[in-house]
C-alpha positions, 0 to 999 in steps of 0.5 A: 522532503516537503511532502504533505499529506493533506495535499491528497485526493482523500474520497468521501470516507477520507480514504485513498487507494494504494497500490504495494509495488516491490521497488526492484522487480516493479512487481505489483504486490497488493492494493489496500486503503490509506487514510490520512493518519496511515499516510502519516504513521507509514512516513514516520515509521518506515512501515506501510500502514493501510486502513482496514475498513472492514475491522475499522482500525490500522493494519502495519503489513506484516505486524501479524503475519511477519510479511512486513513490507518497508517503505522505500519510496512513496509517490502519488498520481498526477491527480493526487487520489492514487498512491503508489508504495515502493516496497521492500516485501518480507515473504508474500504480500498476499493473505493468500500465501501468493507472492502477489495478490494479483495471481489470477489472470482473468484474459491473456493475450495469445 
């Protein structure tokens, strides 16, 4: 693929943002923190892997709950500080039990 990870926009902690995404329905499923080794761990493995900052360690979606989210494509903004996961989603994304963790609407349009 030609793609290398420390190319990235990584912030001062050496993390990015990224966003989970399901590849068919383009509904978006969660945000969560990659540093460089869950960008590399994710590629190698075909599982999304983020940075937990508040328990300071990897999290493999799913690895608990069994919500497991395969990699289907992985892409980057134009700025490259922004990645965007295409998912496969196994059950819901959200810790919540919601599909997605975007299910609270703050303002919609009439």
């Amino acid at each position: 693929m030609g793609f290398d990870p420390a190319t990235l926009m990584f912030d001062e902690k050496g993390l990015i943002p990224c966003i989970a995404q399901d590849h068919l329905t383009g509904e978006v499923l969660m945000f969560a923190w990659m540093n460089a080794a869950s960008v590399a761990q994710t590629l190698a493995t075909e599982r999304v892997t983020y940075w937990s900052r508040s328990r300071q360690a990897f999290w493999v979606k799913g690895e608990t709950s069994g919500h497991n989210q395969h990699l289907v494509e992985l892409r980057v903004d134009c700025d490259r500080d922004c990645l965007l996961a295409l998912v496969e989603q196994e059950g819901p994304a959200c810790h919540t039990g919601q599909r997605s963790c975007f299910f609270t609407a703050v303002w919609e349009a009439e």
